[in-house]
Each structure stands twice: as C-alpha cells, then as structure tokens.
C-alpha positions in Angstrom: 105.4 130.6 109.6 101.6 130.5 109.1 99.3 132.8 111.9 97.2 129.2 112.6 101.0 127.2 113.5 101.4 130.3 115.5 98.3 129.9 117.4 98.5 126.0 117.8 101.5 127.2 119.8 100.2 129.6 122.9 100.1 128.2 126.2 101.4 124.7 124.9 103.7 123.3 127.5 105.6 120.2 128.3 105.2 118.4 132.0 106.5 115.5 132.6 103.7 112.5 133.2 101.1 115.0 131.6 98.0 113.4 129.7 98.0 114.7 126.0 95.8 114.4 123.5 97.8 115.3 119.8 95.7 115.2 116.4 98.7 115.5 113.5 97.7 115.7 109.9 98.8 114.7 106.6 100.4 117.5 103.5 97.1 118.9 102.2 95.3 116.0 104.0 96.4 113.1 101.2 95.2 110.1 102.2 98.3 108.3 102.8 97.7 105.8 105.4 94.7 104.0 103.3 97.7 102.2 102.5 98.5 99.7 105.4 102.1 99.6 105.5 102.0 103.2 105.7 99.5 102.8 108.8 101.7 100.4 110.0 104.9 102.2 110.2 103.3 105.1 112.1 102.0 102.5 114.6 105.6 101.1 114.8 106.7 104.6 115.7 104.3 104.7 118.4 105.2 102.0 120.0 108.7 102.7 119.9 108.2 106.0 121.3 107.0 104.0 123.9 109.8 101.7 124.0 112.1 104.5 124.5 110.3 105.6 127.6 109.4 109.3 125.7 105.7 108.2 125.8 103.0 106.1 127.4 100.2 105.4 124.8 96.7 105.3 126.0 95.0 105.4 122.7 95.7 106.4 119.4 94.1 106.0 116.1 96.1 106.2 112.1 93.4 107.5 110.1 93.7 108.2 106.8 95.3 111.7 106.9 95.6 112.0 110.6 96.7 110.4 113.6 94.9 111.2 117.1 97.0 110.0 120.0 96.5 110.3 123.6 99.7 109.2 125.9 101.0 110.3 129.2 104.8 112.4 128.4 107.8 110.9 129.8 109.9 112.8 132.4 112.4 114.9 130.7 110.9 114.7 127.4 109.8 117.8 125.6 106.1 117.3 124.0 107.3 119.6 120.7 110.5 117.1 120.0 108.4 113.8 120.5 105.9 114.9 117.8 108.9 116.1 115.7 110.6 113.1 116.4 107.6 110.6 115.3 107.3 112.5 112.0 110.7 112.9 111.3 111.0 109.1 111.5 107.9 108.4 109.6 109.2 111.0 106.8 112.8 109.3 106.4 111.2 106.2 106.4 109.3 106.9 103.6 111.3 108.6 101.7 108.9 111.8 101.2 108.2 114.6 103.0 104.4 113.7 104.4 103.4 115.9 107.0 101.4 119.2 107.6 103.2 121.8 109.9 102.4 121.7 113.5 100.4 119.3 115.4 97.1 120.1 118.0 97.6 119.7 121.4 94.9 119.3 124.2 96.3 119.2 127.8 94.3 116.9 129.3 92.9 118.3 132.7 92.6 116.8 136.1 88.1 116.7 135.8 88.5 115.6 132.4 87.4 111.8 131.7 90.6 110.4 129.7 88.8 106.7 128.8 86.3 108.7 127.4 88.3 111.2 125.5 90.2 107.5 124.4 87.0 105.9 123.1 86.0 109.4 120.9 89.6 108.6 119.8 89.3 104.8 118.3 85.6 105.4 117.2 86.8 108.0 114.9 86.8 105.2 111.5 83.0 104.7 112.5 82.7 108.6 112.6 84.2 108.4 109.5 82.2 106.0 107.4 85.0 103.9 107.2 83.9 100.7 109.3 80.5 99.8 110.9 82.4 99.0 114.3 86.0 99.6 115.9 87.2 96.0 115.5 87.0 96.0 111.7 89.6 98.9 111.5 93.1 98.0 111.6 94.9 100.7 112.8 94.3 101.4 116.4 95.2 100.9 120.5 93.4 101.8 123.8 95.2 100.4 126.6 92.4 99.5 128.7 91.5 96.2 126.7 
C-alpha cells in the first residue's frame, strides 16, 4: 500500500447518521464518465445506495474522473464498505477495473455549513470549464431543490 492511501486513512471513522463529504477518483484520472452511460451507472449506484438505506444523498456530482458525494451514513453501516461497495458495483458492471485506491473523506462538523459545502459540490462542471451553469450538466443531485 501507497504512504498517501495510508494517510487518507488516520482518524477516518464511521458514525452512524454522520455527514460525509467523499471525493473518489478514476485509475490515473481517465476520463471515463465523459461517457454518459458510464455517468449514469454511478448515479444509479447512488441512488441505490440510498435505496438500501446505507446512505442518504445530499449532493453529489459524476465528473469526468471523479465523483464528489456528500450523504448522511446509515446506522450500522461502515463508511469504508459503502465506498467499496459503490465501486465494486460500478467495476463489475463495467467489466473493467476503473478505480484509483482509496477515496477522501471529510467528516462534516457540527459549525460547518453543509448546503454550502453541497453547492461547491454541483458547481464543480462550472469550476471545471465544462458548462457555463449547473443545469446544463447532466450528472448531478442536491436534495434541497
């Protein structure tokens, strides 16, 4: 294992109801969800994470070679195995191994302003130069609208 996966690991923690905010990337940052079925699919797993009562999305984002979500945990669930579980679905799906090791986590705190740290998320594709406004990008969810 790498030092940086190491790292992305100390003090992470899993509490039930918890606000997370969880940037994974793409293998050597390819580009993969420019493709829109590919986008699509992640957002399906999303949802059914959801579904499945592991997650409660608040926001979330497929960009091209990474995915920022921001969801409250579900009781008994194990942040480390719902991240695993999402790519690991996405991967068979796809038939290829598509992933980067590890994932970022951000605990969100108590003083922290969670629809902000949700609209950072979904204007990422302006950020990005990849649409002049939210709207005109495809792949992304706030819950507040």
């Amino acid at each position: 294992m790498l030092q940086h996966q190491k790292n992305l690991r100390i003090g992470r923690f899993s509490q039930a109801n918890q606000i997370y905010h969880i940037t994974f990337t793409t293998k050597n940052r390819a580009p993969i969800f420019n493709n829109f079925a590919n986008a699509h699919l992640v957002t399906r797993m999303l949802k059914q994470s959801d579904a499945l009562q592991h997650t409660s999305t608040l926001a979330f984002v497929v960009m091209p070679d990474h995915i920022h979500w921001l969801f409250a945990l579900g009781s008994k669930q194990q942040l480390q195995h719902v991240i695993k579980t999402i790519k690991s679905k996405v991967t068979i799906k796809m038939g290829q191994p598509i992933w980067q090791a590890g994932f970022y986590d951000h605990a969100i705190r108590k003083h922290e302003d969670v629809i902000a740290i949700a609209r950072y998320i979904i204007a990422n594709p302006i950020r990005a130069g990849l649409v002049a406004r939210v709207g005109d990008y495809p792949h992304w969810h706030v819950a507040w609208l």
